[in-house]
C-alpha positions in Angstrom: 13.4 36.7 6.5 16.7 34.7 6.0 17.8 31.4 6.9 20.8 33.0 9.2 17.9 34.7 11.5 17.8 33.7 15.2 16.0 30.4 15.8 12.7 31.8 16.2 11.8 31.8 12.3 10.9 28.4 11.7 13.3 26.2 10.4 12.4 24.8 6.5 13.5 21.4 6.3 13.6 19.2 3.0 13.3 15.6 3.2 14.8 13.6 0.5 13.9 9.6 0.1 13.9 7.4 -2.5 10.2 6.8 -3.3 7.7 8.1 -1.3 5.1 5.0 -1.1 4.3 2.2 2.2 6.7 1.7 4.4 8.7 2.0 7.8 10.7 4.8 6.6 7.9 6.6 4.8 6.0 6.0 8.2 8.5 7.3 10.3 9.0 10.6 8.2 5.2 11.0 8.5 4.9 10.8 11.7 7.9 13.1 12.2 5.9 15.9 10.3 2.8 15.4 11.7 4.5 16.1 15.3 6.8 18.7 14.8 5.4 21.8 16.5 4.3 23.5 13.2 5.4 26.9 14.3 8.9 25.7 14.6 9.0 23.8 11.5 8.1 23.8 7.7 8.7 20.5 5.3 8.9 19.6 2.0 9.5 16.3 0.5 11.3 15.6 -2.3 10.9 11.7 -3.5 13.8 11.3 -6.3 11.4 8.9 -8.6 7.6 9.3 -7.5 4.8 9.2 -4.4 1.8 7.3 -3.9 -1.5 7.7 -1.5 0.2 7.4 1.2 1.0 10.8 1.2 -2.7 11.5 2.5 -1.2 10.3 6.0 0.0 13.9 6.3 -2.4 15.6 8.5 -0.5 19.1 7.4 -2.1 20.9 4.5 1.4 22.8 3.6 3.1 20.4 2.6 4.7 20.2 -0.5 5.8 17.1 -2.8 8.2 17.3 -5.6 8.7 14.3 -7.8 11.9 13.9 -9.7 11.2 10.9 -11.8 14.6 9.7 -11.9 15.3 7.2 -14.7 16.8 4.0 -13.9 20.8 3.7 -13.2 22.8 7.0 -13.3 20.5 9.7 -13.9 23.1 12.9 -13.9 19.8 15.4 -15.4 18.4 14.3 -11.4 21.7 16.3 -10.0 21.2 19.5 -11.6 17.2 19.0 -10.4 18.3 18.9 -7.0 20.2 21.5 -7.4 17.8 24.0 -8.9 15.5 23.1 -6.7 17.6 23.5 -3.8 18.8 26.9 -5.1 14.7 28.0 -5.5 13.2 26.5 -2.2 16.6 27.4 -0.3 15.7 25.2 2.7 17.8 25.4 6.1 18.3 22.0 6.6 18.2 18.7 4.4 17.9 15.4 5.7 18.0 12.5 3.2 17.6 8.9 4.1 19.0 5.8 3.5 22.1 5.8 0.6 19.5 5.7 -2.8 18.8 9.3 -1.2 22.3 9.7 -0.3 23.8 11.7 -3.1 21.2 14.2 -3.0 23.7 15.9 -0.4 26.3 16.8 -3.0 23.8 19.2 -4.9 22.6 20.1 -1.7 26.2 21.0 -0.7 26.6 22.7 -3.8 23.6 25.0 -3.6 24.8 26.2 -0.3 22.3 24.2 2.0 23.3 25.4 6.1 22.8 22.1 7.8 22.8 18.7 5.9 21.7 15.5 7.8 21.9 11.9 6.6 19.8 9.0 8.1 20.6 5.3 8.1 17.0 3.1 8.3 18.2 -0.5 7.3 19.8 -2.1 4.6 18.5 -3.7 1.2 18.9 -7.3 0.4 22.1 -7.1 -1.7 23.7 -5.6 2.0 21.7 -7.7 4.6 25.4 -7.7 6.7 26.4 -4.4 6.0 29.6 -5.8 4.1 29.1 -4.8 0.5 32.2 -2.8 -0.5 30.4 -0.6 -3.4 27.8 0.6 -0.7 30.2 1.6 1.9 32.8 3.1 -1.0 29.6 5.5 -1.9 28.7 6.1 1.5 32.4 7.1 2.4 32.9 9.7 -0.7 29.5 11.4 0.2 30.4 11.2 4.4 32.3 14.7 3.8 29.1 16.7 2.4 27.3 16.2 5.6 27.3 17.4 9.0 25.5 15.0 10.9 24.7 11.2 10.7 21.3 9.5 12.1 21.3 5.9 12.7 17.6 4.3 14.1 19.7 1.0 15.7 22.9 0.0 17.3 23.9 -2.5 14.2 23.5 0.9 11.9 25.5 3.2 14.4 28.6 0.9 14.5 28.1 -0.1 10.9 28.7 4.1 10.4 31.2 4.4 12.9 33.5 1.8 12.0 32.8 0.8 8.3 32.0 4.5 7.0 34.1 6.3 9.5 31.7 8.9 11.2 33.2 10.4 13.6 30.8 9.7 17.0 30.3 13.6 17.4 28.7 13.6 14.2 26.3 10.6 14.9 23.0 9.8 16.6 21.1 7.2 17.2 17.3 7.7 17.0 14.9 4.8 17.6 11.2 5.3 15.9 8.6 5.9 17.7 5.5 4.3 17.9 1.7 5.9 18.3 0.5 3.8 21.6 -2.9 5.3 21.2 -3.4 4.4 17.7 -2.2 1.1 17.9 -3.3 -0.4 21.0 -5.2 -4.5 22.3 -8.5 -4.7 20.7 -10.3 -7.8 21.6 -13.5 -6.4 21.2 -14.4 -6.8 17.4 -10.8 -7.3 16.0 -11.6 -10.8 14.4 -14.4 -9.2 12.0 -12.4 -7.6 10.5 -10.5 -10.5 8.6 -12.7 -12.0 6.4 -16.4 -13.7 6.7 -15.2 -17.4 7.4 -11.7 -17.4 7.5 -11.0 -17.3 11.0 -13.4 -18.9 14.3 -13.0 -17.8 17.6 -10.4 -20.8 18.5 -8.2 -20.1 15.7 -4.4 -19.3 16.4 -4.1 -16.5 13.7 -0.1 -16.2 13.1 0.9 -12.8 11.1 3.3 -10.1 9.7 2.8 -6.9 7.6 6.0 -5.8 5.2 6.2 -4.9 1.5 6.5 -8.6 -0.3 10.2 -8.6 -1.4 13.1 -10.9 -0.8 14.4 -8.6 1.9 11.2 -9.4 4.2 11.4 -13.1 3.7 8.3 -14.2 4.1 9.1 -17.3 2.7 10.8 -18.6 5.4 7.7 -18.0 7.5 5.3 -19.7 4.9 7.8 -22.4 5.2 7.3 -22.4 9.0 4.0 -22.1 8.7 3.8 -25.6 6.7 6.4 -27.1 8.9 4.5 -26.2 12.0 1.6 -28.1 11.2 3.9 -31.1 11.3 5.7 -30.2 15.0 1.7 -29.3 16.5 -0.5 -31.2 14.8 -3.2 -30.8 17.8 -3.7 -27.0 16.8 -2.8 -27.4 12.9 -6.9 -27.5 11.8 -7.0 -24.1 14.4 -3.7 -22.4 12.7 -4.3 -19.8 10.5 -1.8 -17.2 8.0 -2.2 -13.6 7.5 0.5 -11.8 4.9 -0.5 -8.0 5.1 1.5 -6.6 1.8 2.0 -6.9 -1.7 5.3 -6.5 -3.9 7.1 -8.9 -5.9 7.1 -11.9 -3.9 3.4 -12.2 -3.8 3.2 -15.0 -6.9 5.5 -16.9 -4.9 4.1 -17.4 -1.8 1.1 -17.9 -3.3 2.9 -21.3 -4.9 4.2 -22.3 -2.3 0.8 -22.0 0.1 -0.8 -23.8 -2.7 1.5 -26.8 -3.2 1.0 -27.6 0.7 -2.6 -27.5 0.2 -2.9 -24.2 2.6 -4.4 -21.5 0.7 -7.7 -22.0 2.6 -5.6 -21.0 5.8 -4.1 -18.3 4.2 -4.8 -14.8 3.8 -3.0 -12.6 1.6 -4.3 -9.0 2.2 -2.8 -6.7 0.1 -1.5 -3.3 0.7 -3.5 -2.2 3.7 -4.2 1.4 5.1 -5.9 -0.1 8.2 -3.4 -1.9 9.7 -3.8 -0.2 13.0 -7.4 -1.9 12.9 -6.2 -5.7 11.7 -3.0 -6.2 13.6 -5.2 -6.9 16.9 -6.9 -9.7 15.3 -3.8 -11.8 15.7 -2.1 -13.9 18.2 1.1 -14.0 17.0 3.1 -11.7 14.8 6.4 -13.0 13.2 9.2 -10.4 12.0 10.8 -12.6 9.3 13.2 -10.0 7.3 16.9 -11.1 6.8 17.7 -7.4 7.3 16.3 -4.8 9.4 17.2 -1.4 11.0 14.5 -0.4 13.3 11.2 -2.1 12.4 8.0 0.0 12.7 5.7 -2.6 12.1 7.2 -4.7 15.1 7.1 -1.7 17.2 2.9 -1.4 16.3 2.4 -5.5 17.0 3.9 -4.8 20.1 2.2 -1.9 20.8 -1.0 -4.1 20.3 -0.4 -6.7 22.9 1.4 -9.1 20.7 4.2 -11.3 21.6 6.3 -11.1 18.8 9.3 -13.7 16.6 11.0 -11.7 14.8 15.0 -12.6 13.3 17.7 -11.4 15.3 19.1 -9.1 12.9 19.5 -4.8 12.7 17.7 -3.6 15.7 15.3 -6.2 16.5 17.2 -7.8 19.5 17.0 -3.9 20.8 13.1 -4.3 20.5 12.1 -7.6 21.5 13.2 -8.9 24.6 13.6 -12.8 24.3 12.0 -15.2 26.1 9.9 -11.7 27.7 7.8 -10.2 25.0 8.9 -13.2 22.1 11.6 -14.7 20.7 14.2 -14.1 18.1 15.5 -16.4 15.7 18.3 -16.9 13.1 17.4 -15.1 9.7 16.4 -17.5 6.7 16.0 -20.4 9.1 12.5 -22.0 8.3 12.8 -24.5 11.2 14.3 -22.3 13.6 11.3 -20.3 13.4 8.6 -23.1 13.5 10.3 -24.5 16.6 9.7 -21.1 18.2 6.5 -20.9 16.7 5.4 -23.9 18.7 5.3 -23.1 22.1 3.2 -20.2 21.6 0.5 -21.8 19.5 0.1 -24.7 22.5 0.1 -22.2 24.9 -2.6 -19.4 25.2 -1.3 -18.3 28.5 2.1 -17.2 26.9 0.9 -15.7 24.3 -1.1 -13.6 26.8 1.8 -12.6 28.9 4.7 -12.1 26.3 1.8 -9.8 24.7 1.1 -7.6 27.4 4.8 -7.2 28.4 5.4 -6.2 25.0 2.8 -3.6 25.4 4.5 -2.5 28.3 7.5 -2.1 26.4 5.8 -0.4 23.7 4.2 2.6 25.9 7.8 2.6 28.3 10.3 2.2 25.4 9.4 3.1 22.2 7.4 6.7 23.1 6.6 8.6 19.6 6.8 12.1 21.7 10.5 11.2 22.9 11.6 10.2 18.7 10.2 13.3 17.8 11.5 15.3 20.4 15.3 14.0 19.8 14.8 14.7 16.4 14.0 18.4 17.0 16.9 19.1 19.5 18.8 17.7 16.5 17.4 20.3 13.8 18.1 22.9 16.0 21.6 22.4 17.6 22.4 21.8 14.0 21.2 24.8 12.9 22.7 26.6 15.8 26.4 25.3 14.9 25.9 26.4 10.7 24.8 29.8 12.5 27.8 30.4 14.5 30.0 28.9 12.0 28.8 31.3 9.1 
């Protein structure tokens, strides 16, 4: 059967990223394959350097994932890759996300590929503003080998329209979903879960679960976490620190927690697969990145009843609604985010009601059935307009 047959052979998309390991993209495209009606839609993944565990996450057993294991810098052998594997798996549509997945679409265009869809998820830390004139020169040579832009958040759809030039019939904007029933208040048992000791049943446990690089920040937020100490020092023998992560950054921290004598209130977790199961056991979670498109992880705190400060960068201000479900705060502004910090660890009963309207939010707003659903009108009106344009 070919890929020009009427839209009830099921569409073979390819998704292209970067690396395939933890985090909000990887999550999103997961969750997007494990939704899609399978008799409408078969995936591949193609991640242009490698692919961890997290893989498992895919609850389809078809699923293939090809591993380029692209060298460092310009790797030109990657291009004709693509493109022979392109040619061989001659998928209908291709969707690669964020620009080090980019230039995948110029093989892609070159082996013939119907429909080709680029989406925008957030920016790295050498772009936190979206201003970098190397990023959007690369962006705006590849803009004419694709048919349709996604951005998840407002700050990404006007950073395409205007800085890249996308045309607004070629762009979308998809928020993420989130999985309400997964990730969902726990009060039950959620405190045994950190570990034996570290928290009592008073404690004010302040958290926030991100890979640990400069583009997350959470510096600033150990930073806070000392200075807040200082600003409530009724509750600073109750306060307690949860970094859910590793990467980079992790030695770092670490210093820092230890020079202010804190690494007894501290808990660095690691890479986590059961963060579903720990985010409940916290009171507060804190957003800190200096750049963001649309956060997932924000989107699960939320989703499990907490109130949330998070920086008012990318889409956050779209998620959180301030002074309603938590606050948002300059980016890379320590003291900015202990005074907001405050309030919330003197106050039980806010905490209680910013959580539950942000849970509210959560199952109104950020529905994982309506993401997945936009997403699938998208594939095929896509795929409808290559059909009556061949």
């Amino acid at each position: 059967m070919s890929r020009a047959d009427p839209p009830s052979a099921p569409f073979n998309v390819l998704h292209v990223v970067y690396h395939f390991g933890v985090g909000g993209l990887e999550n999103g495209l997961v969750n997007l394959i494990n939704r899609l009606p399978r008799e409408r839609f078969r995936h591949r993944i193609v991640s242009l350097t490698d692919y961890t565990d997290f893989s498992r996450r895919i609850e389809r057993e078809d699923i293939e994932i090809h591993a380029l294991h692209k060298r460092p810098g310009h790797d030109w052998r990657m291009y004709v890759q693509l493109y022979r594997l392109f040619r061989r798996l001659r998928p209908d549509i291709v969707h690669t996300r964020n620009l080090a997945a980019m230039e995948a679409q110029l093989p892609a265009w070159l082996a013939g590929v119907p429909c080709r869809i680029h989406g925008e998820h957030g920016r790295d830390v050498l772009d936190v503003d979206g201003t970098n004139r190397k990023y959007i020169l690369q962006r705006r040579l590849l803009r004419p080998f694709i048919h349709h832009f996604i951005a998840l958040s407002r700050d990404l759809e006007g950073y395409l329209r205007h800085r890249i030039d996308v045309q607004p019939h070629r762009l979308s904007r998809i928020i993420n979903g989130v999985d309400v029933e997964r990730f969902r208040p726990d009060t039950a048992g959620a405190r045994t879960r950190l570990p034996a000791g570290f928290a009592a049943a008073d404690s004010i446990v302040i958290g926030t679960v991100g890979r640990l690089a400069a583009i997350k920040d959470q510096l600033s937020l150990v930073r806070a976490f000392v200075r807040l100490r200082e600003l409530a020092p009724a509750t600073a023998g109750r306060l307690r620190l949860v970094l859910i992560g590793e990467g980079s950054e992790r030695t770092r921290l670490e210093q820092e927690l230890t020079a202010a004598g804190l690494m007894p209130q501290a808990w660095l977790a690691g890479a986590r697969d059961d963060v579903a199961e720990l985010l409940p056991a916290l009171d507060l979670f804190v957003l800190p990145s200096l750049a963001e498109g649309i956060s997932n992880t924000l989107m699960e705190a939320m989703a499990c009843g907490l109130p949330v400060i998070a920086t008012d960068v990318g889409g956050n201000g779209e998620l959180v609604l301030d002074g309603e479900t938590g606050a948002l705060v300059p980016r890379g502004d320590a003291e900015a985010l202990a005074q907001a910090l405050k309030p919330y660890v003197q106050d039980a009963a806010r905490r209680e009601s910013h959580g539950a309207a942000a849970r509210r939010r959560a199952e109104t707003e950020f529905s994982l059935e309506r993401m997945v659903g936009r997403y699938q009108s998208l594939y095929k009106l896509c795929m409808e307009m290559r059909s009556r344009s061949a």
